[in-house]
C-alpha positions as CSV (number, residue, x, y, z in Angstrom):
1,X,0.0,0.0,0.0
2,X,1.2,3.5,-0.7
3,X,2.4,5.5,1.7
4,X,-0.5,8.7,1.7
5,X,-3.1,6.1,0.9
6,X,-1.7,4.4,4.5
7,X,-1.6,7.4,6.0
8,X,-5.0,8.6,4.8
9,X,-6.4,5.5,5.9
10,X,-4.7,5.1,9.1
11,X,-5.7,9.3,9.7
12,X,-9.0,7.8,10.9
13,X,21.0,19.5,33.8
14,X,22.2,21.0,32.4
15,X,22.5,22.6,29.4
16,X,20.5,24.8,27.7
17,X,20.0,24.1,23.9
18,X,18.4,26.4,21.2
19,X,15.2,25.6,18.8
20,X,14.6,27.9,16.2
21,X,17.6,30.2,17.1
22,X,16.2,31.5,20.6
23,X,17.7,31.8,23.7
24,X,15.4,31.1,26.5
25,X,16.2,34.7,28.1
26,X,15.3,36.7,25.2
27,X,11.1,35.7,26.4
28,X,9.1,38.6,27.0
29,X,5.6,38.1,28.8
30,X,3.6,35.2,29.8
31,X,5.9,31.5,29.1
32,X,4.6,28.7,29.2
33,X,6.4,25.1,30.1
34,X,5.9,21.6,29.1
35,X,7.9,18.8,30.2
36,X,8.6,15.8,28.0
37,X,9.9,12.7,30.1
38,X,11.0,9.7,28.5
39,X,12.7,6.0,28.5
40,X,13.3,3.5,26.0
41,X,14.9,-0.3,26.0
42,X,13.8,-0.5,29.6
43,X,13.8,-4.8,28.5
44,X,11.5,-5.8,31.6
45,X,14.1,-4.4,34.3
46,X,11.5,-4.2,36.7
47,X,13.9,-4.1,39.8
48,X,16.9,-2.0,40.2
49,X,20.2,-3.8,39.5
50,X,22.0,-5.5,42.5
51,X,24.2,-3.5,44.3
52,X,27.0,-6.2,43.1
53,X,26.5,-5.5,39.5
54,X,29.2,-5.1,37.1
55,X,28.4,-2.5,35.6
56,X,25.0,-0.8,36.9
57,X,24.8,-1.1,40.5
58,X,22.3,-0.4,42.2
59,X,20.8,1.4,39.2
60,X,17.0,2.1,37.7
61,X,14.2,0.1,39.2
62,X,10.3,0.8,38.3
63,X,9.6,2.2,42.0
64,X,12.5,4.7,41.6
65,X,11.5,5.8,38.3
66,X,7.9,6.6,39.7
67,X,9.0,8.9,42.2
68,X,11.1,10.8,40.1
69,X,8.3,10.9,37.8
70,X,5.9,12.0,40.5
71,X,8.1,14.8,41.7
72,X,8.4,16.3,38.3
73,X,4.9,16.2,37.6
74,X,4.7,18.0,41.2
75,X,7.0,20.5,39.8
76,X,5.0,20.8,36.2
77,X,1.8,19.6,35.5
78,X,2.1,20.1,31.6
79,X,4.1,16.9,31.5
80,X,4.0,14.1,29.6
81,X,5.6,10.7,29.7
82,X,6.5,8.5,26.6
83,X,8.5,5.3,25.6
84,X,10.2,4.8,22.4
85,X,10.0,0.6,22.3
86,X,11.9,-2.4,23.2
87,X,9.6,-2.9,26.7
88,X,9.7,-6.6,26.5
89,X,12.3,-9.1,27.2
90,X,15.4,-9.0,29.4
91,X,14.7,-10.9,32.6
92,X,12.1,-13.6,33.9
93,X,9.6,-11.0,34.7
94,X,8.9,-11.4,30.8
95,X,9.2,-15.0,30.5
96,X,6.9,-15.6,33.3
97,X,4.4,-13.1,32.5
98,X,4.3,-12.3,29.2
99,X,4.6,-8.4,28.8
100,X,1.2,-8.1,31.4
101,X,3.7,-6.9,34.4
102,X,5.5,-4.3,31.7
103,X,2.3,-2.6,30.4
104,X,0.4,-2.7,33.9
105,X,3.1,-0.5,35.6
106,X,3.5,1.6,33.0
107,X,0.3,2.0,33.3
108,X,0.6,2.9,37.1
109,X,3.3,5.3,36.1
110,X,0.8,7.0,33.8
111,X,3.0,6.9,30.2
112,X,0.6,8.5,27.4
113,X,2.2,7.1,24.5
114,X,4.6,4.6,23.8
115,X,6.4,3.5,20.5
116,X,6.9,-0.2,19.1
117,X,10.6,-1.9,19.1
118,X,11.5,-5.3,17.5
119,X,11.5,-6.9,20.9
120,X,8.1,-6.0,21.4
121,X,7.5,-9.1,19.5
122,X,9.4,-11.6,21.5
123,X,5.9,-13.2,22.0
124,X,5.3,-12.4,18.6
125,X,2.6,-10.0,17.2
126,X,-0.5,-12.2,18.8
127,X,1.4,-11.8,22.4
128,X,1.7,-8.1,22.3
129,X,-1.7,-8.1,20.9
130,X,-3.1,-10.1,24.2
131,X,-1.3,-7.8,26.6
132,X,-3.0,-4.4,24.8
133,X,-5.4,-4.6,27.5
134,X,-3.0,-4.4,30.2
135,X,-1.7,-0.9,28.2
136,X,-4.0,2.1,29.7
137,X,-1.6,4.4,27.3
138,X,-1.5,4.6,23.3
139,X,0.5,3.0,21.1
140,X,1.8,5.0,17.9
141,X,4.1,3.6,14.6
142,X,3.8,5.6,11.3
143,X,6.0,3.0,9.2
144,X,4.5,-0.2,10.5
145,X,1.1,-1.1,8.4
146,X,-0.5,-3.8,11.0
147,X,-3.9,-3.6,8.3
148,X,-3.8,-7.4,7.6
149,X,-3.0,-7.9,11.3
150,X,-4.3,-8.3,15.3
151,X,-3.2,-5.1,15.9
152,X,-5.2,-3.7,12.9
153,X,-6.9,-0.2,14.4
154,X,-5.5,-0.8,17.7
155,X,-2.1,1.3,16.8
156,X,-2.3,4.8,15.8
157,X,0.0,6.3,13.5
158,X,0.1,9.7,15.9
159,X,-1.3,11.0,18.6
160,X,-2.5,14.6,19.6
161,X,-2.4,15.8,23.2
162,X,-2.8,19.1,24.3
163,X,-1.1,20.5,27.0
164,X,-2.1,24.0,28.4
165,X,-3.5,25.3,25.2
166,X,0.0,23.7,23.4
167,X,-0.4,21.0,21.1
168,X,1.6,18.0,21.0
169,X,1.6,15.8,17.8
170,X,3.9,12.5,18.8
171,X,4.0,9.6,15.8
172,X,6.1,6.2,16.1
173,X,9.1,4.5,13.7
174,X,10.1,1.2,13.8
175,X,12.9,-0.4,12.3
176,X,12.8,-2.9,9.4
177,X,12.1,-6.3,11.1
178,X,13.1,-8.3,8.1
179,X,16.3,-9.8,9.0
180,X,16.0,-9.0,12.4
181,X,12.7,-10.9,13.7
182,X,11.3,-14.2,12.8
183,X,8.6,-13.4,9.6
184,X,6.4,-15.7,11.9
185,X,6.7,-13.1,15.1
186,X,5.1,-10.5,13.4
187,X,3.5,-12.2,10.2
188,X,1.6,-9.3,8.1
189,X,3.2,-6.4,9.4
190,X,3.8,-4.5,6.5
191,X,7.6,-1.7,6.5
192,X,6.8,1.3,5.2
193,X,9.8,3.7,4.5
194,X,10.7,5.6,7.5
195,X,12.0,9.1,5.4
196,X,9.0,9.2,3.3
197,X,6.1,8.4,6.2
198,X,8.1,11.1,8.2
199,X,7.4,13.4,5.5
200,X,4.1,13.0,4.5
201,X,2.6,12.6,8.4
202,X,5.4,15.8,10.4
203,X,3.4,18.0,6.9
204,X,-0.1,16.2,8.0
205,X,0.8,17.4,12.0
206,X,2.2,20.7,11.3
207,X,0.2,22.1,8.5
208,X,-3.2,20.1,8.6
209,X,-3.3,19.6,12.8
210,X,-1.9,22.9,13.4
211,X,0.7,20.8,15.9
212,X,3.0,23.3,18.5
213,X,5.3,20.8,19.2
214,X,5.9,17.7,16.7
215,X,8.0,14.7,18.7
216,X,8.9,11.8,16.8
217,X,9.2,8.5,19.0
218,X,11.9,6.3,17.1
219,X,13.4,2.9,17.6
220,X,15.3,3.4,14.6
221,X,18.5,3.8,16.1
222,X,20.5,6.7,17.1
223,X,23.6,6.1,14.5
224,X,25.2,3.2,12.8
225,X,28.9,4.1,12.8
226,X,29.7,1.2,10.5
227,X,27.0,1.5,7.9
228,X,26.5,5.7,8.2
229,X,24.2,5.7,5.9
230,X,21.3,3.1,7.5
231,X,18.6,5.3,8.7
232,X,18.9,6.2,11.8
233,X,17.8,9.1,14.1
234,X,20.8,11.3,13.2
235,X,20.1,10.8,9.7
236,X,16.8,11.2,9.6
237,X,16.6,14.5,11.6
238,X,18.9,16.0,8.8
239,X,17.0,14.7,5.8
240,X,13.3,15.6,7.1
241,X,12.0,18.6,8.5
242,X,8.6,20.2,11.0
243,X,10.0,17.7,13.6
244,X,11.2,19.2,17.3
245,X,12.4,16.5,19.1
246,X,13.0,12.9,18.2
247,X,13.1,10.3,21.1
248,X,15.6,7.5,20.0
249,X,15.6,3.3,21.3
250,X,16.7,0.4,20.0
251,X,20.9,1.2,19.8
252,X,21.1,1.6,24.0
253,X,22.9,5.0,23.3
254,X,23.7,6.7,26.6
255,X,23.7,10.2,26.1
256,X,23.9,12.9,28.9
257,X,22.0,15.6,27.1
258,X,20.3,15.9,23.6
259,X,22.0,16.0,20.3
260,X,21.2,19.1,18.5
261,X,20.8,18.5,14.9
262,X,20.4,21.1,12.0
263,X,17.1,20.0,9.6
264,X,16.6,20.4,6.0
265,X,15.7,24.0,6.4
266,X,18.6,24.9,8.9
267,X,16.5,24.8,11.7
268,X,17.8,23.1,15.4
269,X,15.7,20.0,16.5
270,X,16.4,17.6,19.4
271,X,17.6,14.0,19.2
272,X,17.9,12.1,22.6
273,X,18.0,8.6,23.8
274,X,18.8,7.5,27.6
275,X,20.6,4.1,27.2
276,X,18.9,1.5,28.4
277,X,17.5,-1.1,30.9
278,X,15.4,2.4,33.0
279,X,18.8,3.3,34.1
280,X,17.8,6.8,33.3
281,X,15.0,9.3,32.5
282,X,15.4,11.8,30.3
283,X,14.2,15.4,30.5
284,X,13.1,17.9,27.7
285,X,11.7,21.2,28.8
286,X,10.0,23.4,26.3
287,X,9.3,26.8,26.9
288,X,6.5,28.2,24.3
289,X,6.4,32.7,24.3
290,X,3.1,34.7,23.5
291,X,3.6,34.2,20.0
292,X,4.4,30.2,20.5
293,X,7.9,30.5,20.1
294,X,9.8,27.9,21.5
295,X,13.2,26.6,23.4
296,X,14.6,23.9,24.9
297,X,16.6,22.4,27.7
298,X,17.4,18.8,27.9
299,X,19.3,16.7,30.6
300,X,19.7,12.8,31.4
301,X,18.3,11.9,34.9
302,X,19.7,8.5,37.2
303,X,17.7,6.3,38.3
Protein backbone atom coordinates (compact mmCIF):
# COMPACT_ATOMS: atom_id res chain seq x y z
CA UNK A 1 0.00 0.00 0.00
CA UNK A 2 1.23 3.50 -0.66
CA UNK A 3 2.39 5.50 1.74
CA UNK A 4 -0.52 8.66 1.67
CA UNK A 5 -3.12 6.11 0.88
CA UNK A 6 -1.65 4.35 4.54
CA UNK A 7 -1.57 7.37 5.95
CA UNK A 8 -4.99 8.60 4.77
CA UNK A 9 -6.37 5.47 5.92
CA UNK A 10 -4.73 5.12 9.15
CA UNK A 11 -5.71 9.25 9.71
CA UNK A 12 -8.98 7.78 10.94
CA UNK A 13 21.03 19.45 33.76
CA UNK A 14 22.17 20.98 32.45
CA UNK A 15 22.53 22.57 29.36
CA UNK A 16 20.53 24.83 27.70
CA UNK A 17 20.04 24.05 23.90
CA UNK A 18 18.36 26.38 21.15
CA UNK A 19 15.20 25.61 18.76
CA UNK A 20 14.63 27.90 16.25
CA UNK A 21 17.56 30.19 17.10
CA UNK A 22 16.20 31.45 20.59
CA UNK A 23 17.74 31.76 23.66
CA UNK A 24 15.43 31.11 26.49
CA UNK A 25 16.18 34.74 28.07
CA UNK A 26 15.34 36.67 25.16
CA UNK A 27 11.06 35.69 26.39
CA UNK A 28 9.12 38.61 26.96
CA UNK A 29 5.57 38.07 28.82
CA UNK A 30 3.63 35.19 29.77
CA UNK A 31 5.92 31.54 29.12
CA UNK A 32 4.62 28.67 29.18
CA UNK A 33 6.44 25.14 30.08
CA UNK A 34 5.94 21.58 29.07
CA UNK A 35 7.86 18.84 30.18
CA UNK A 36 8.60 15.81 27.98
CA UNK A 37 9.93 12.67 30.11
CA UNK A 38 11.04 9.68 28.52
CA UNK A 39 12.71 5.97 28.53
CA UNK A 40 13.26 3.49 26.04
CA UNK A 41 14.90 -0.28 25.95
CA UNK A 42 13.84 -0.52 29.56
CA UNK A 43 13.75 -4.78 28.53
CA UNK A 44 11.53 -5.83 31.60
CA UNK A 45 14.09 -4.36 34.27
CA UNK A 46 11.50 -4.16 36.71
CA UNK A 47 13.89 -4.10 39.76
CA UNK A 48 16.94 -2.03 40.24
CA UNK A 49 20.20 -3.80 39.54
CA UNK A 50 21.96 -5.51 42.49
CA UNK A 51 24.20 -3.54 44.28
CA UNK A 52 26.96 -6.20 43.06
CA UNK A 53 26.52 -5.53 39.54
CA UNK A 54 29.22 -5.06 37.11
CA UNK A 55 28.38 -2.54 35.62
CA UNK A 56 24.98 -0.76 36.86
CA UNK A 57 24.77 -1.14 40.47
CA UNK A 58 22.33 -0.40 42.20
CA UNK A 59 20.76 1.43 39.23
CA UNK A 60 17.01 2.14 37.75
CA UNK A 61 14.19 0.06 39.24
CA UNK A 62 10.34 0.82 38.26
CA UNK A 63 9.64 2.24 41.97
CA UNK A 64 12.47 4.71 41.60
CA UNK A 65 11.52 5.78 38.34
CA UNK A 66 7.90 6.56 39.70
CA UNK A 67 8.96 8.87 42.23
CA UNK A 68 11.07 10.79 40.08
CA UNK A 69 8.28 10.86 37.76
CA UNK A 70 5.92 12.03 40.54
CA UNK A 71 8.14 14.83 41.68
CA UNK A 72 8.39 16.30 38.35
CA UNK A 73 4.86 16.20 37.63
CA UNK A 74 4.73 17.97 41.19
CA UNK A 75 7.01 20.47 39.84
CA UNK A 76 4.97 20.82 36.20
CA UNK A 77 1.75 19.65 35.52
CA UNK A 78 2.11 20.09 31.64
CA UNK A 79 4.11 16.86 31.48
CA UNK A 80 4.05 14.12 29.63
CA UNK A 81 5.59 10.65 29.68
CA UNK A 82 6.48 8.47 26.57
CA UNK A 83 8.46 5.27 25.56
CA UNK A 84 10.20 4.78 22.37
CA UNK A 85 10.02 0.56 22.34
CA UNK A 86 11.94 -2.45 23.22
CA UNK A 87 9.59 -2.93 26.65
CA UNK A 88 9.74 -6.65 26.53
CA UNK A 89 12.30 -9.06 27.17
CA UNK A 90 15.39 -8.97 29.37
CA UNK A 91 14.67 -10.87 32.65
CA UNK A 92 12.12 -13.64 33.91
CA UNK A 93 9.55 -10.98 34.70
CA UNK A 94 8.91 -11.37 30.77
CA UNK A 95 9.18 -15.01 30.54
CA UNK A 96 6.87 -15.64 33.27
CA UNK A 97 4.37 -13.10 32.53
CA UNK A 98 4.33 -12.27 29.15
CA UNK A 99 4.63 -8.44 28.79
CA UNK A 100 1.24 -8.09 31.38
CA UNK A 101 3.66 -6.85 34.36
CA UNK A 102 5.48 -4.26 31.67
CA UNK A 103 2.29 -2.59 30.39
CA UNK A 104 0.41 -2.72 33.93
CA UNK A 105 3.10 -0.52 35.56
CA UNK A 106 3.48 1.57 33.04
CA UNK A 107 0.29 1.98 33.29
CA UNK A 108 0.63 2.95 37.05
CA UNK A 109 3.29 5.32 36.11
CA UNK A 110 0.77 6.96 33.79
CA UNK A 111 3.00 6.87 30.24
CA UNK A 112 0.58 8.54 27.43
CA UNK A 113 2.17 7.07 24.55
CA UNK A 114 4.59 4.62 23.81
CA UNK A 115 6.38 3.46 20.51
CA UNK A 116 6.93 -0.22 19.06
CA UNK A 117 10.56 -1.88 19.13
CA UNK A 118 11.50 -5.26 17.53
CA UNK A 119 11.50 -6.87 20.93
CA UNK A 120 8.08 -6.02 21.38
CA UNK A 121 7.50 -9.07 19.47
CA UNK A 122 9.40 -11.61 21.46
CA UNK A 123 5.94 -13.22 22.01
CA UNK A 124 5.35 -12.43 18.56
CA UNK A 125 2.57 -9.99 17.23
CA UNK A 126 -0.48 -12.19 18.85
CA UNK A 127 1.44 -11.79 22.43
CA UNK A 128 1.66 -8.11 22.32
CA UNK A 129 -1.69 -8.10 20.91
CA UNK A 130 -3.08 -10.06 24.17
CA UNK A 131 -1.29 -7.84 26.58
CA UNK A 132 -2.98 -4.35 24.78
CA UNK A 133 -5.40 -4.61 27.49
CA UNK A 134 -2.99 -4.37 30.15
CA UNK A 135 -1.72 -0.94 28.18
CA UNK A 136 -3.96 2.14 29.65
CA UNK A 137 -1.63 4.44 27.29
CA UNK A 138 -1.51 4.61 23.33
CA UNK A 139 0.52 2.96 21.12
CA UNK A 140 1.80 5.04 17.94
CA UNK A 141 4.06 3.60 14.62
CA UNK A 142 3.79 5.56 11.25
CA UNK A 143 5.98 3.03 9.21
CA UNK A 144 4.47 -0.23 10.52
CA UNK A 145 1.10 -1.14 8.36
CA UNK A 146 -0.48 -3.81 10.97
CA UNK A 147 -3.90 -3.57 8.26
CA UNK A 148 -3.79 -7.40 7.64
CA UNK A 149 -3.00 -7.85 11.27
CA UNK A 150 -4.32 -8.33 15.27
CA UNK A 151 -3.16 -5.14 15.85
CA UNK A 152 -5.20 -3.65 12.88
CA UNK A 153 -6.88 -0.17 14.44
CA UNK A 154 -5.45 -0.77 17.70
CA UNK A 155 -2.13 1.27 16.83
CA UNK A 156 -2.30 4.77 15.81
CA UNK A 157 -0.03 6.31 13.49
CA UNK A 158 0.10 9.67 15.86
CA UNK A 159 -1.34 11.00 18.57
CA UNK A 160 -2.49 14.64 19.61
CA UNK A 161 -2.39 15.79 23.20
CA UNK A 162 -2.82 19.08 24.27
CA UNK A 163 -1.06 20.47 27.04
CA UNK A 164 -2.05 24.02 28.42
CA UNK A 165 -3.54 25.26 25.17
CA UNK A 166 -0.03 23.70 23.37
CA UNK A 167 -0.43 21.02 21.06
CA UNK A 168 1.62 17.99 20.97
CA UNK A 169 1.59 15.78 17.80
CA UNK A 170 3.86 12.52 18.84
CA UNK A 171 3.96 9.64 15.77
CA UNK A 172 6.10 6.23 16.12
CA UNK A 173 9.09 4.52 13.67
CA UNK A 174 10.11 1.22 13.78
CA UNK A 175 12.95 -0.36 12.33
CA UNK A 176 12.83 -2.88 9.41
CA UNK A 177 12.09 -6.33 11.09
CA UNK A 178 13.08 -8.30 8.13
CA UNK A 179 16.34 -9.79 8.97
CA UNK A 180 15.97 -9.01 12.44
CA UNK A 181 12.74 -10.87 13.71
CA UNK A 182 11.35 -14.16 12.80
CA UNK A 183 8.61 -13.42 9.65
CA UNK A 184 6.40 -15.74 11.89
CA UNK A 185 6.67 -13.12 15.12
CA UNK A 186 5.08 -10.47 13.35
CA UNK A 187 3.53 -12.20 10.20
CA UNK A 188 1.65 -9.28 8.10
CA UNK A 189 3.24 -6.39 9.42
CA UNK A 190 3.84 -4.46 6.48
CA UNK A 191 7.57 -1.66 6.51
CA UNK A 192 6.79 1.27 5.23
CA UNK A 193 9.79 3.74 4.53
CA UNK A 194 10.72 5.64 7.52
CA UNK A 195 11.99 9.14 5.42
CA UNK A 196 9.03 9.24 3.32
CA UNK A 197 6.15 8.43 6.25
CA UNK A 198 8.05 11.05 8.19
CA UNK A 199 7.37 13.37 5.53
CA UNK A 200 4.09 12.99 4.50
CA UNK A 201 2.60 12.56 8.36
CA UNK A 202 5.36 15.76 10.39
CA UNK A 203 3.39 18.00 6.86
CA UNK A 204 -0.10 16.16 8.03
CA UNK A 205 0.82 17.44 12.02
CA UNK A 206 2.17 20.74 11.27
CA UNK A 207 0.21 22.13 8.48
CA UNK A 208 -3.19 20.11 8.57
CA UNK A 209 -3.25 19.59 12.77
CA UNK A 210 -1.85 22.94 13.40
CA UNK A 211 0.71 20.78 15.86
CA UNK A 212 3.02 23.29 18.48
CA UNK A 213 5.34 20.85 19.18
CA UNK A 214 5.89 17.75 16.73
CA UNK A 215 7.97 14.72 18.69
CA UNK A 216 8.93 11.76 16.77
CA UNK A 217 9.19 8.50 19.03
CA UNK A 218 11.88 6.30 17.13
CA UNK A 219 13.35 2.94 17.64
CA UNK A 220 15.34 3.40 14.55
CA UNK A 221 18.47 3.78 16.11
CA UNK A 222 20.48 6.71 17.09
CA UNK A 223 23.60 6.12 14.53
CA UNK A 224 25.15 3.19 12.82
CA UNK A 225 28.86 4.05 12.82
CA UNK A 226 29.70 1.19 10.51
CA UNK A 227 26.96 1.55 7.89
CA UNK A 228 26.48 5.70 8.18
CA UNK A 229 24.24 5.75 5.87
CA UNK A 230 21.34 3.13 7.47
CA UNK A 231 18.62 5.30 8.71
CA UNK A 232 18.92 6.24 11.76
CA UNK A 233 17.79 9.10 14.06
CA UNK A 234 20.75 11.33 13.21
CA UNK A 235 20.05 10.81 9.69
CA UNK A 236 16.80 11.17 9.61
CA UNK A 237 16.63 14.48 11.56
CA UNK A 238 18.88 15.97 8.77
CA UNK A 239 16.96 14.66 5.80
CA UNK A 240 13.31 15.64 7.09
CA UNK A 241 11.96 18.56 8.53
CA UNK A 242 8.56 20.19 10.98
CA UNK A 243 10.00 17.66 13.64
CA UNK A 244 11.16 19.24 17.28
CA UNK A 245 12.39 16.53 19.14
CA UNK A 246 12.98 12.89 18.25
CA UNK A 247 13.06 10.34 21.11
CA UNK A 248 15.61 7.54 19.96
CA UNK A 249 15.58 3.32 21.33
CA UNK A 250 16.73 0.41 20.02
CA UNK A 251 20.86 1.17 19.81
CA UNK A 252 21.10 1.58 23.95
CA UNK A 253 22.91 4.96 23.34
CA UNK A 254 23.71 6.68 26.64
CA UNK A 255 23.75 10.22 26.13
CA UNK A 256 23.92 12.94 28.90
CA UNK A 257 22.00 15.57 27.12
CA UNK A 258 20.30 15.90 23.64
CA UNK A 259 22.02 15.95 20.29
CA UNK A 260 21.16 19.12 18.50
CA UNK A 261 20.75 18.47 14.86
CA UNK A 262 20.39 21.05 11.97
CA UNK A 263 17.11 19.97 9.56
CA UNK A 264 16.60 20.38 5.99
CA UNK A 265 15.65 24.01 6.44
CA UNK A 266 18.60 24.86 8.88
CA UNK A 267 16.47 24.83 11.73
CA UNK A 268 17.78 23.14 15.36
CA UNK A 269 15.70 20.02 16.53
CA UNK A 270 16.42 17.56 19.37
CA UNK A 271 17.57 13.96 19.17
CA UNK A 272 17.91 12.07 22.58
CA UNK A 273 18.01 8.57 23.78
CA UNK A 274 18.82 7.51 27.63
CA UNK A 275 20.60 4.05 27.22
CA UNK A 276 18.88 1.45 28.35
CA UNK A 277 17.49 -1.05 30.89
CA UNK A 278 15.43 2.36 33.04
CA UNK A 279 18.79 3.33 34.10
CA UNK A 280 17.83 6.76 33.28
CA UNK A 281 15.03 9.30 32.54
CA UNK A 282 15.41 11.78 30.29
CA UNK A 283 14.17 15.44 30.46
CA UNK A 284 13.10 17.85 27.74
CA UNK A 285 11.65 21.21 28.80
CA UNK A 286 10.01 23.39 26.32
CA UNK A 287 9.31 26.81 26.93
CA UNK A 288 6.52 28.19 24.33
CA UNK A 289 6.42 32.70 24.27
CA UNK A 290 3.14 34.67 23.47
CA UNK A 291 3.63 34.15 19.97
CA UNK A 292 4.42 30.25 20.54
CA UNK A 293 7.88 30.48 20.09
CA UNK A 294 9.83 27.95 21.55
CA UNK A 295 13.25 26.57 23.37
CA UNK A 296 14.63 23.87 24.91
CA UNK A 297 16.62 22.36 27.67
CA UNK A 298 17.41 18.79 27.94
CA UNK A 299 19.28 16.66 30.58
CA UNK A 300 19.73 12.78 31.44
CA UNK A 301 18.27 11.93 34.91
CA UNK A 302 19.72 8.51 37.22
CA UNK A 303 17.66 6.34 38.25
Amino acid sequence: MKRRNFIKQIGVASTLTMVGGLTLPSFRGKQRHITILHTNDTHSQIEPFKPTHHRNPNQGGVARRATLIEQIRTQNKNTLLLDAGDIFQGTPYFNYFGGALEFKLMSMLKYDVATIGNHDFDNAIDGLYKQLPNAKFDFVSANYNFENTVLDTHVKPYQIIVKDGIKIGIFGLGIELDGLVSKKMYKETGYLDPIEITQDITNKLKNEEKCDLIICLSHLGYYYKNNPDKISDLNLAKITKNIDLIIGGHTHTFLPKPTIVKNIDGKNILVNQVGAYGINLGRIDFYFDEQNNKTAKGTTILV
